[in-house]
TILOKE-311903 format. One line per 3 residues: number of its first residue (from 0); their letters; for each residue x negated, y, z negated of C-alpha. Coordinates in steps of 0.1 Angstrom, whole numbers, plus 5000, padded with zeros to 4 digits. Layout:
<nodes>
NUM> a> X/Y/Z ~ ...
</nodes>
This chain:
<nodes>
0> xxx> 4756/4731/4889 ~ 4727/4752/4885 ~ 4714/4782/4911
3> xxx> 4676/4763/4909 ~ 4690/4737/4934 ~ 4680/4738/4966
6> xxx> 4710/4723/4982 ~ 4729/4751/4965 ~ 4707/4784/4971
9> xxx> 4712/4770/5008 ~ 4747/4767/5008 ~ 4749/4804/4995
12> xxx> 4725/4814/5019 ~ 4741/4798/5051 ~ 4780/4812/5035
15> xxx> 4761/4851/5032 ~ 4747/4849/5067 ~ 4780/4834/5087
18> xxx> 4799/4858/5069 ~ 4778/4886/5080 ~ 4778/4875/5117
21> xxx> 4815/4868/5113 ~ 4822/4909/5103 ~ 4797/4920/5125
24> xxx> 4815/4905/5153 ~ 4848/4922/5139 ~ 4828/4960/5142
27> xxx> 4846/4984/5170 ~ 4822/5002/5196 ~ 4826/5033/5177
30> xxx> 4813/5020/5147 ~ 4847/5010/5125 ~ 4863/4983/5116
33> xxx> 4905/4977/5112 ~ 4921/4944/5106 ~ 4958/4936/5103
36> xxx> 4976/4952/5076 ~ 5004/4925/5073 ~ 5037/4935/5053
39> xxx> 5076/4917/5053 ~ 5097/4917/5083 ~ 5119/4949/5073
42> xxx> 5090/4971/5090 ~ 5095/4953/5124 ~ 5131/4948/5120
45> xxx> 5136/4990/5108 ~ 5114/4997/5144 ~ 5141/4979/5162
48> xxx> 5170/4995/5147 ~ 5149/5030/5158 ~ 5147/5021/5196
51> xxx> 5179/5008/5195 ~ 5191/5047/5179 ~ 5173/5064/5205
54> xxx> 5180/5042/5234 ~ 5142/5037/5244 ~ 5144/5000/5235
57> xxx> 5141/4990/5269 ~ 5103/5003/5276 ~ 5093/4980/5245
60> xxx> 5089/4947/5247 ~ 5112/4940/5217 ~ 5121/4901/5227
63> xxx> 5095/4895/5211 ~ 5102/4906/5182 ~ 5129/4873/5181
66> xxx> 5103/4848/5179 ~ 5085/4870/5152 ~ 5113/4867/5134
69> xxx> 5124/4835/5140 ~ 5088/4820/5127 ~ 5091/4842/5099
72> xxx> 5121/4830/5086 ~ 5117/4804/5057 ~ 5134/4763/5053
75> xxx> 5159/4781/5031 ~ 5172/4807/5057 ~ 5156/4836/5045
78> xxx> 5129/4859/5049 ~ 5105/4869/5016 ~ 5090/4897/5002
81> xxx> 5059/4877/4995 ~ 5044/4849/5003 ~ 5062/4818/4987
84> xxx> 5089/4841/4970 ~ 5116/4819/4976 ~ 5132/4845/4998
87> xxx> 5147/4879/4991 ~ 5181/4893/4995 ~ 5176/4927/5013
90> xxx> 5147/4918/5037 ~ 5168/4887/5047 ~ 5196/4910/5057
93> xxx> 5173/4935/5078 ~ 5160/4907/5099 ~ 5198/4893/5100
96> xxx> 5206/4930/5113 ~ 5173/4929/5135 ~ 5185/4896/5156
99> xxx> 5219/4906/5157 ~ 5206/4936/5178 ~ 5186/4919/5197
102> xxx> 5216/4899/5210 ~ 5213/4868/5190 ~ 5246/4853/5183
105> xxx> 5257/4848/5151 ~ 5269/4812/5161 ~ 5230/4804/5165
108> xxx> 5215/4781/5138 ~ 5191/4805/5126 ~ 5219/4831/5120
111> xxx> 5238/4803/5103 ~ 5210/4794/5078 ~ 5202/4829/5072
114> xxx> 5240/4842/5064 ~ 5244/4810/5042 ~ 5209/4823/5025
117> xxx> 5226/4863/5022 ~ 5259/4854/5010 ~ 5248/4833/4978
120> xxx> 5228/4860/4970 ~ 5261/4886/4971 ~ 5255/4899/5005
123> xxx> 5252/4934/5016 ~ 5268/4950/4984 ~ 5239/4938/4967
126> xxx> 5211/4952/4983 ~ 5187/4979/4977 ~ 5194/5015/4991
129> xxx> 5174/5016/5019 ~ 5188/4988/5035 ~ 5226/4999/5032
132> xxx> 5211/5034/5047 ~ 5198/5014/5075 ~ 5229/4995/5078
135> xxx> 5252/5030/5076 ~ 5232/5047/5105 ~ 5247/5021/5126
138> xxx> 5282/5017/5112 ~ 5277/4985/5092 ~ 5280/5003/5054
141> xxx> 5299/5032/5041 ~ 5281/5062/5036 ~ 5301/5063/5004
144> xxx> 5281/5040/4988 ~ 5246/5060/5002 ~ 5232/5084/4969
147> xxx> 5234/5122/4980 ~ 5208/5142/4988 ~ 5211/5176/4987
150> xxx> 5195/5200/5013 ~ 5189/5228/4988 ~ 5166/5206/4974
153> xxx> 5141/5217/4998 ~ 5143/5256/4985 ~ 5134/5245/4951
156> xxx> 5100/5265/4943 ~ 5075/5243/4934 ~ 5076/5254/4895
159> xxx> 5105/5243/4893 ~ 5115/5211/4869 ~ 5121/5190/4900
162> xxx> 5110/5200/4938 ~ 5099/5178/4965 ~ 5062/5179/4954
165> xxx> 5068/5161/4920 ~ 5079/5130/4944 ~ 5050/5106/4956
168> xxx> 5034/5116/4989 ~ 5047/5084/5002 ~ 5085/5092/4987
171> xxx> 5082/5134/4996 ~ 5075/5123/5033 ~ 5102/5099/5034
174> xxx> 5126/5117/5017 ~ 5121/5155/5035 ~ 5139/5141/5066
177> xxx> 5165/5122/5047 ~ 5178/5153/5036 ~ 5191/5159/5070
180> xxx> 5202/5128/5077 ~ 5222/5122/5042 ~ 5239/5153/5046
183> xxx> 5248/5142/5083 ~ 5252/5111/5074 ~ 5254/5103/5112
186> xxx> 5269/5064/5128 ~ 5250/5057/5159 ~ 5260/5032/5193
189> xxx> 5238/5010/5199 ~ 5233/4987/5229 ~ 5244/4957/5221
192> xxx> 5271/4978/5190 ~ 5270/4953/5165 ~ 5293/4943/5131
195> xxx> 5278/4926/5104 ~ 5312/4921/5085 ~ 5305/4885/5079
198> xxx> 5277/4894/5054 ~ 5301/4911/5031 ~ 5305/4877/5002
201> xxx> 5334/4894/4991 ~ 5347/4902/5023 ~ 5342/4936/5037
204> xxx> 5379/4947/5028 ~ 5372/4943/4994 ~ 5339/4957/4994
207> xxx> 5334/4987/4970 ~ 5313/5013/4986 ~ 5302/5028/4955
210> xxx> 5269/5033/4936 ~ 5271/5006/4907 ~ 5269/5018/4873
213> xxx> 5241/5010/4845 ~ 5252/5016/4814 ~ 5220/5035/4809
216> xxx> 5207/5069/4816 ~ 5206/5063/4853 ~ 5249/5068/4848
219> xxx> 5242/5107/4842 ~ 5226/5103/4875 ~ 5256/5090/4890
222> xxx> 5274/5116/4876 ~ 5260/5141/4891 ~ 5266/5123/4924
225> xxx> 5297/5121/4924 ~ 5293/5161/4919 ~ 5275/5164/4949
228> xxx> 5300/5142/4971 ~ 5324/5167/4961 ~ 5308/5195/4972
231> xxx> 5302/5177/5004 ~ 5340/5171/5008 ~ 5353/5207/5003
234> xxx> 5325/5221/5021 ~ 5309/5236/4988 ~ 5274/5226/4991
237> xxx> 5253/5259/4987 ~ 5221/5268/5009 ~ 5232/5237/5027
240> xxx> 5221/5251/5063 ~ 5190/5267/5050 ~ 5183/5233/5033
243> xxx> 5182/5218/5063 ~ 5165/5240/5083 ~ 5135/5244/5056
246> xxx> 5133/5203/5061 ~ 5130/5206/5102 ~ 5104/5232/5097
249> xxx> 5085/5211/5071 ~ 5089/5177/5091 ~ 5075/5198/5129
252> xxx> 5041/5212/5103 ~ 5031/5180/5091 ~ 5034/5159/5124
255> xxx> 5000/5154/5133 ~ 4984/5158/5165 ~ 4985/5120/5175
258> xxx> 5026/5117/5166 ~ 5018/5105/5131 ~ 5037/5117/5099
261> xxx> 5026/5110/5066 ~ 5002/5078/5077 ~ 5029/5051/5068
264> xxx> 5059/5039/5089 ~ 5089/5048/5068 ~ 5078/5087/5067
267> xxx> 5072/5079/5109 ~ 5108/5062/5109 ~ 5128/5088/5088
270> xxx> 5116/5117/5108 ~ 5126/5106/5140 ~ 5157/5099/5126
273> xxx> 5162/5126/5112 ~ 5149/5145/5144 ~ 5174/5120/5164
276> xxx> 5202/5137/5138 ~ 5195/5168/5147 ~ 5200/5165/5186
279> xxx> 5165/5161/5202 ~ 5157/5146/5232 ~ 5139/5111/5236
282> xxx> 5116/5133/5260 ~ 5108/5159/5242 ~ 5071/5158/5231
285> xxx> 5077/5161/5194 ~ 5097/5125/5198 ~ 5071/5113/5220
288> xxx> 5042/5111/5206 ~ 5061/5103/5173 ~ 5073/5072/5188
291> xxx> 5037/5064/5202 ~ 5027/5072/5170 ~ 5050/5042/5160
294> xxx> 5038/5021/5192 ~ 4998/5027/5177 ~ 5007/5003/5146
297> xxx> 5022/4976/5166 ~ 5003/4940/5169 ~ 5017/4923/5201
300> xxx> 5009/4891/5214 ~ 5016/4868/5243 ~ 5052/4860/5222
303> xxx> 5056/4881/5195 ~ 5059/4918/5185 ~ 5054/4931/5152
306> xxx> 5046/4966/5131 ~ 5026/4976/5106 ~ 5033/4996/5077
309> xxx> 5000/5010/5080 ~ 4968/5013/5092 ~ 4936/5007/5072
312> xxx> 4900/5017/5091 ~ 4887/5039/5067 ~ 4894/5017/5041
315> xxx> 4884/4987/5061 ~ 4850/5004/5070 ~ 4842/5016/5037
318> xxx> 4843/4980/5019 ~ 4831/4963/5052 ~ 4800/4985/5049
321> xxx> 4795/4984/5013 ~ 4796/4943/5018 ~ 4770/4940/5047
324> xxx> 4749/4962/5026 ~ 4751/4946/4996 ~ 4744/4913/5014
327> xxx> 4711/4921/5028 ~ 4717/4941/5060 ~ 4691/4968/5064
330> xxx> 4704/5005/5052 ~ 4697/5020/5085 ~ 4708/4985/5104
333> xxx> 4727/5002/5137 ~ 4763/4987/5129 ~ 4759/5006/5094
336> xxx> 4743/5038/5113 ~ 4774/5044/5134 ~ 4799/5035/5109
339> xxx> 4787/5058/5085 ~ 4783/5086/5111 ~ 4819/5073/5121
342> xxx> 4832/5077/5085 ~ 4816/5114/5083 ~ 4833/5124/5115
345> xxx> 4868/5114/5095 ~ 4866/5136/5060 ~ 4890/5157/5062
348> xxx> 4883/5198/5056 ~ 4919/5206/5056 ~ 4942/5213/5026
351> xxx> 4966/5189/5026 ~ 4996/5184/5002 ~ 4979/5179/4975
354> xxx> 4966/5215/4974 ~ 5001/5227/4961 ~ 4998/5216/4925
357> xxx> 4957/5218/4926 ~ 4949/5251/4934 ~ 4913/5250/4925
360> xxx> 4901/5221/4944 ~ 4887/5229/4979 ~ 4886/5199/5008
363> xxx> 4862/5171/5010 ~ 4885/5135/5010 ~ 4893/5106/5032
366> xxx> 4923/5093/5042 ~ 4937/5053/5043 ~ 4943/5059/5079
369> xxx> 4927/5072/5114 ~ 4948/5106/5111 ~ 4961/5119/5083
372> xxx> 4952/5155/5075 ~ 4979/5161/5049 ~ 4974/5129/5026
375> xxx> 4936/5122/5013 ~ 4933/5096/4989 ~ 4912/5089/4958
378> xxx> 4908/5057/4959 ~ 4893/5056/5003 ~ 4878/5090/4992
381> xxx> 4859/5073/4964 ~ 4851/5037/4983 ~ 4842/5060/5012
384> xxx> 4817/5080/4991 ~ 4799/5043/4976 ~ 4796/5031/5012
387> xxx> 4775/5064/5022 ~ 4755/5058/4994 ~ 4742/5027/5005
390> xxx> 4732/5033/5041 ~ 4705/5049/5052 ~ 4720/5081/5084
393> xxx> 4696/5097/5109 ~ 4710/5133/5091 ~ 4711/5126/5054
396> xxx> 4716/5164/5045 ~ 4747/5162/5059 ~ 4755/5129/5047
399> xxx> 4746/5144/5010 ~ 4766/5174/5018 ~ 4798/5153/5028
402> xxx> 4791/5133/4996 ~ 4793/5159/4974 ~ 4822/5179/4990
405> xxx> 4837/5145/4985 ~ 4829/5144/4948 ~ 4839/5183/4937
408> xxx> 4874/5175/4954 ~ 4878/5138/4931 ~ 4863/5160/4902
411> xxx> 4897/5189/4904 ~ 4921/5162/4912 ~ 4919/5146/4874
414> xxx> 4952/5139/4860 ~ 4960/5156/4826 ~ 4963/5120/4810
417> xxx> 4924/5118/4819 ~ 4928/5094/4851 ~ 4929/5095/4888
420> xxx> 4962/5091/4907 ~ 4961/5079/4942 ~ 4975/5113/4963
423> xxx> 4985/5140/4942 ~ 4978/5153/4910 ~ 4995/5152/4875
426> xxx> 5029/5134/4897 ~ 5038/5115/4866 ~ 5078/5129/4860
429> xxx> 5090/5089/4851 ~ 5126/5103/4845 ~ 5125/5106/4890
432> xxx> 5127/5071/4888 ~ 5162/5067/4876 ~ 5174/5086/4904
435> xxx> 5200/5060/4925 ~ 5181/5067/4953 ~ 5149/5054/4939
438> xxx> 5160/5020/4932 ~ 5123/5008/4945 ~ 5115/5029/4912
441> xxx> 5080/5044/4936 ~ 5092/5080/4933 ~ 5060/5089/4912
444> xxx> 5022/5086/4916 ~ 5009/5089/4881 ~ 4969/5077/4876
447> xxx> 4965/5044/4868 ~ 4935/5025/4856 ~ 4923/5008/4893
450> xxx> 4919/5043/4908 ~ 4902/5056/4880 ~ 4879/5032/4875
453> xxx> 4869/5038/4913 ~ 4861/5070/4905 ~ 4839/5058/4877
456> xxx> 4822/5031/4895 ~ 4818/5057/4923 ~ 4800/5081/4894
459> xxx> 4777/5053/4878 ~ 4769/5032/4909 ~ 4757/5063/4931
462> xxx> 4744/5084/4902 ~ 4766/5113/4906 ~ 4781/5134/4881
465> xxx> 4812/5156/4873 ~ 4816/5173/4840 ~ 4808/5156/4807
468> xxx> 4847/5166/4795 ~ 4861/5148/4824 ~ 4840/5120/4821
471> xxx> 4848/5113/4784 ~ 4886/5118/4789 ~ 4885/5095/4816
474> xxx> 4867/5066/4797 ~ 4896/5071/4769 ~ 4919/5070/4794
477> xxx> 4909/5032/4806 ~ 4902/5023/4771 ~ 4936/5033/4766
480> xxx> 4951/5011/4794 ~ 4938/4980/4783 ~ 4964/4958/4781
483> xxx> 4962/4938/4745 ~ 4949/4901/4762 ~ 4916/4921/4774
486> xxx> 4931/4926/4806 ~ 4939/4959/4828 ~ 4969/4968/4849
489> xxx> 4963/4972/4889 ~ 4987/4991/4909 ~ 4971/4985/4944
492> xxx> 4961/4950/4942 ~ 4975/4917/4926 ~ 4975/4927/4898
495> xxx> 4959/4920/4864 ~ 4927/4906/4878 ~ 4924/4931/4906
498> xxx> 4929/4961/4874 ~ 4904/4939/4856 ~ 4875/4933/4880
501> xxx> 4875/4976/4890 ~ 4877/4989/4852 ~ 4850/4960/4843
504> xxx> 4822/4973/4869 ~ 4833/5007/4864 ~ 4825/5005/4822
507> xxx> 4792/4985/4830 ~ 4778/5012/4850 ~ 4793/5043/4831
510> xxx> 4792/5032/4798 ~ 4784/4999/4788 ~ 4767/5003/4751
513> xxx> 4797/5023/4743 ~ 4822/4997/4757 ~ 4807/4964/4751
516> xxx> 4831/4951/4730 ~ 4865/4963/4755 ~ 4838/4944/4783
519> xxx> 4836/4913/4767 ~ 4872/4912/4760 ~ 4880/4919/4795
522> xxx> 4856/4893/4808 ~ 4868/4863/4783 ~ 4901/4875/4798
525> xxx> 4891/4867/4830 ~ 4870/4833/4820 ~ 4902/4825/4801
528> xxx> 4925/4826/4839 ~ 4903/4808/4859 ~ 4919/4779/4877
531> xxx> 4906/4739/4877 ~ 4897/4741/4911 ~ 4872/4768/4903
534> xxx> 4893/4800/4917 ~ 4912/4830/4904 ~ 4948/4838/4914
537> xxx> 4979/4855/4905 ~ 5012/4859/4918 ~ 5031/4894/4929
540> xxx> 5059/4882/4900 ~ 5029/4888/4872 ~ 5050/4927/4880
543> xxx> 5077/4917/4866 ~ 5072/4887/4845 ~ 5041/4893/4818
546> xxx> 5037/4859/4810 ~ 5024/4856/4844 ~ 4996/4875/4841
549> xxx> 4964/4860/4863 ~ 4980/4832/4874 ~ 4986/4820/4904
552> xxx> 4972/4798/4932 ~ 4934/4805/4939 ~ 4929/4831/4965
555> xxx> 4897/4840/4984 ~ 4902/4872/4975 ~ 4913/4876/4942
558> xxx> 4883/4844/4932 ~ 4858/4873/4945 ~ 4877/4902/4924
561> xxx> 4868/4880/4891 ~ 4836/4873/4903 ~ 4824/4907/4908
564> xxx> 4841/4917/4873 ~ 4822/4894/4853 ~ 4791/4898/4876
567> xxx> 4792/4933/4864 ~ 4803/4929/4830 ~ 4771/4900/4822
570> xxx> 4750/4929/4839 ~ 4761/4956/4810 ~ 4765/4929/4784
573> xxx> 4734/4904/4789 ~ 4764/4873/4785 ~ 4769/4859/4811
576> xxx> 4798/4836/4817 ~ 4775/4813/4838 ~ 4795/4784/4840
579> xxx> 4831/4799/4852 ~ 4808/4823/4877 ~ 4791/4791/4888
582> xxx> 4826/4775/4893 ~ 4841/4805/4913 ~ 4810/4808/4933
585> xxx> 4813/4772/4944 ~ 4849/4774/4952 ~ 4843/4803/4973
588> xxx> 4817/4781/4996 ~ 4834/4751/4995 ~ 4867/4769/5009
591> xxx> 4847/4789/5036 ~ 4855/4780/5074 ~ 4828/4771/5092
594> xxx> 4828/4801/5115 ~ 4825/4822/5082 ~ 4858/4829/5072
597> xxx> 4883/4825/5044 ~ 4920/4823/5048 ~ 4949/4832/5020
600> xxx> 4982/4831/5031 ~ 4990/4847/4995 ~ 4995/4887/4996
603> xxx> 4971/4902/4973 ~ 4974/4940/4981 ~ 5005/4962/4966
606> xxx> 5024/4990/4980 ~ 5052/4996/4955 ~ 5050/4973/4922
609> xxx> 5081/4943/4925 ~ 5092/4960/4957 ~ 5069/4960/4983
612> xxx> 5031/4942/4989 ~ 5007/4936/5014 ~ 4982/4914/5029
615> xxx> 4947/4931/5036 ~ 4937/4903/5064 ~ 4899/4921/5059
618> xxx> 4899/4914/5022 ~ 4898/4872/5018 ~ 4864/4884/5038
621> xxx> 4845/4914/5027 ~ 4852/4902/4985 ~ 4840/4870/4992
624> xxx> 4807/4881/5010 ~ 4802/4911/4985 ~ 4808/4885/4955
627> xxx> 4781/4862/4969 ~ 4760/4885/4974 ~ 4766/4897/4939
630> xxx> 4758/4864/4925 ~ 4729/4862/4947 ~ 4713/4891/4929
633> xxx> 4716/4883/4897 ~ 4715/4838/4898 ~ 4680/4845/4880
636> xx> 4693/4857/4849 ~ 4713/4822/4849
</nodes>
């Protein structure tokens, strides 16, 4: 197949300009876009459990959440993590949990299939934490078998070897309010009050309610457990009032204005649980608009009710912009216009969290979401940034001034190790992970090689600069990473080729003499994965099983990830890997719908590596279209 024929440049053509009209069409009035952030059922089913605790089920329309369910629920009986992950143990028993309180009976065939499903798996004794929390608040676990949390841990100064900012932003918002409501370890009625006895494989009575020893280091963690459940007993625990009333006072600061804590659903959940623990009332403002907050991430439907994790706009804009642009769209084109002034109106110019362990930086980031003062991100911050770049604003001074903010505040938040983390800076303590309570082993935020390489793409692509030390430390640091097959590792997307494609037009822009050889390697990597039918793909288990690495079943998305990496690595090297770009390129346009869109059913996106993952529904369409386009620019020089 060569780019010459005219049949082809057409079918490129007419696959660039439906795409266009089809994301066009998506755009809001006020100039953004936001697609469906889709994650497993344990986000829906944790809601329900919440209304049910504060009795304000009744103004939802949580029915509906029974045929989400329901749908969701696999030939096997259970529910998965991922797509086409054969079903998992703990998210199977949150939507068993979820039913039950909706007033399914256990008798039902659903139910039946789904218990069958749990119990050959071990049941409740063998799933992860935050379920058997979930489970405890209503009286269907022990809080014996719940890690303890101490209160004081609140007071600890923050240069101290462990304090609440050397968690994650995602686990520190989480975790503040479950301070209050592991040391209350509260048992709530709900309406209907529910058992769930019959998940128990070896039978509740013999159940051991008791944190499972490793044989490794983790066991000194357990130790000290056990410590703290005696101090609970006899009353011993010290600062334990202060403790808590330092975590009420943190969790009423960092509500924002709309309800929202933290951006993300479990930080939303835990503090109006713990909130709930503490004796508010459902009608007290704080819980209201918290529970709005909640309300704001729901997608409802004529049958079904559902939550998101998340919410992605600035994100969403950022890439959607960068695509359009990239595909021909004018720079000042009006749907760019207003979401660039859109995006300009969101920076944030307030110190967040991330202001406690970088004391030099001074505001200038974006968040993920549509509020989120207290948690700026690299990564939007950075994508945000590139999408500026490329439009065209009726005030450009203040476009280059928001641009530049932007850049001083990525420049101070380097990690020592010479990369970017996500949220916080130099949050790399690995020993937090063996905690019992991090069994989804996401208490840290360490940089990685994807974010960085944002930053560095960001850096070569808009020809801005930061300091010629923290440049060269961060190009060792993703010549470092690379993993010894060519590849690199990515912690927000799936996985090896998603790492691959951002350090791969981050080095061709930055420093492609330098790198040529670690760009090659990373590209014949990439050539190496390709599928028969053309596409890239690769499974979530590539996490935990390295044999897997870039494979999987071909993905919109993750097709367009390789083709932009080896777009941009023929661009620094002058070798081209014509024939495998010429393969994805027709895979991508023969699997396009006529009205312009590609579907995946795969998730692609990652929220906590082997734990938790996503499914961007904006990403199997701005990659392709920005890959196209890509292709478009350079089918020339093939």
């Amino acid at each position: 197949m060569q780019i010459q024929d005219k049949q082809t440049v057409s079918r490129i053509q007419k696959a660039i300009a439906t795409s266009q009209n089809y994301l066009l069409s998506l755009q809001y009035p006020d100039g953004y876009w936001w697609a469906e952030l889709e994650s497993n059922v344990t986000i829906t089913a944790e809601v329900v459990l919440l209304h049910k605790i504060w009795g304000t089920d009744s103004k939802r329309p949580l029915h509906k959440v029974e045929a989400y369910l329901r749908a969701q629920q696999r030939e096997h009986g259970g529910w998965e993590l991922f797509c086409g992950d054969g079903g998992e143990l703990s998210t199977s028993v949150e939507a068993y949990m979820a039913l039950k309180l909706l007033g399914v009976s256990e008798t039902d065939p659903t139910m039946v299939k789904a218990r069958k499903f749990i119990l050959q798996r071990g049941g409740i004794s063998r799933t992860r934490i935050f379920t058997k929390l979930h489970l405890a608040l209503i009286g269907c676990y022990d809080w014996l078998g719940i890690p303890s949390l101490p209160p004081w841990v609140m007071l600890l100064p923050s240069n101290f070897l462990f304090n609440i900012y050397e968690m994650s932003s995602w686990a520190r918002s989480s975790t503040v309010p479950l301070l209050i409501v592991f040391d209350r370890k509260p048992v709530f009625v709900t309406n209907p009050a529910i058992s769930l006895d019959e998940l128990y494989t070896e039978g509740v009575e013999q159940a051991k309610f008791e944190l499972p020893r490793q044989g490794d280091w983790t066991d000194i963690f357990i130790m000290l457990d056990n410590a703290f459940k005696l101090a609970e007993n006899l009353n011993l625990v010290p600062f334990r009032e202060e403790g808590i009333q330092a975590a009420e006072r943190w969790i009423l600061e960092r509500q924002e204005a709309t309800g929202d804590w933290g951006g993300i659903i479990p930080a939303m959940l835990n503090s109006l649980l713990a909130l709930r623990t503490l004796g508010y009332d459902a009608a007290d403002p704080i819980i209201e608009r918290g529970l709005q907050a909640v309300d704001n991430f729901v997608i409802e439907t004529e049958n079904t009710y559902t939550v998101q994790p998340c919410i992605s706009p600035v994100w969403d804009t950022a890439w959607a912009m960068r695509s359009l642009v990239a595909s021909g769209l004018a720079p000042d084109h009006p749907a760019v216009v207003r979401a660039g002034e859109w995006l300009l109106n969101k920076q944030i110019l307030d110190y967040g969290d991330w202001s406690v362990k970088n004391r030099q930086g001074k505001p200038g980031a974006w968040a993920f979401e549509f509020d989120n003062c207290f948690y700026p991100d690299v990564d939007d911050t950075a994508v945000v940034v590139m999408a500026l770049d490329v439009v065209k604003l009726p005030n450009e001074k203040l476009k280059q001034a928001a641009m530049t903010r932007a850049v001083n505040w990525i420049a101070s938040m380097q990690c020592r190790a010479g990369g970017w983390a996500a949220f916080d800076l130099d949050n790399d303590r690995d020993w937090i992970n063996l905690i019992p309570y991090g069994d989804l082993k996401a208490m840290i935020d360490p940089n990685t090689a994807d974010v960085t390489a944002r930053v560095l793409e960001m850096l070569g692509g808009c020809n801005l600069f930061i300091d010629d030390d923290k440049l060269e430390r961060a190009i060792t640091y993703l010549l470092q990473e690379q993993e010894p097959e060519g590849c690199w590792f990515g912690r927000w997307g799936v996985n090896y080729i998603y790492g691959t494609s951002g350090v791969l037009a981050a080095l061709s822009l930055i420093a492609p003499k330098r790198t040529q050889v670690r760009i090659e390697k990373g590209a014949a990597w990439l050539v190496g994965c390709q599928n028969t039918d053309g596409g890239w793909g690769e499974t979530c288990r590539s996490y935990d099983d390295p044999s897997l690495k870039g494979k999987g079943t071909s993905t919109a998305s993750q097709t367009a990830w390789a083709l932009l990496g080896l777009i941009a690595a023929g661009e620094a090297t002058g070798k081209f890997a014509r024939t495998a770009i010429q393969r994805g390129v027709h895979y991508l346009t023969e699997t396009q719908k006529p009205d312009g869109t590609w579907y995946e059913s795969e998730f692609t996106g990652t929220g906590f590596p082997s734990h938790f993952y996503l499914k961007y529904h904006l990403y199997q369409q701005v990659f392709p279209l920005l890959a196209l386009s890509k292709y478009q620019d350079i089918s020339h020089l093939l």
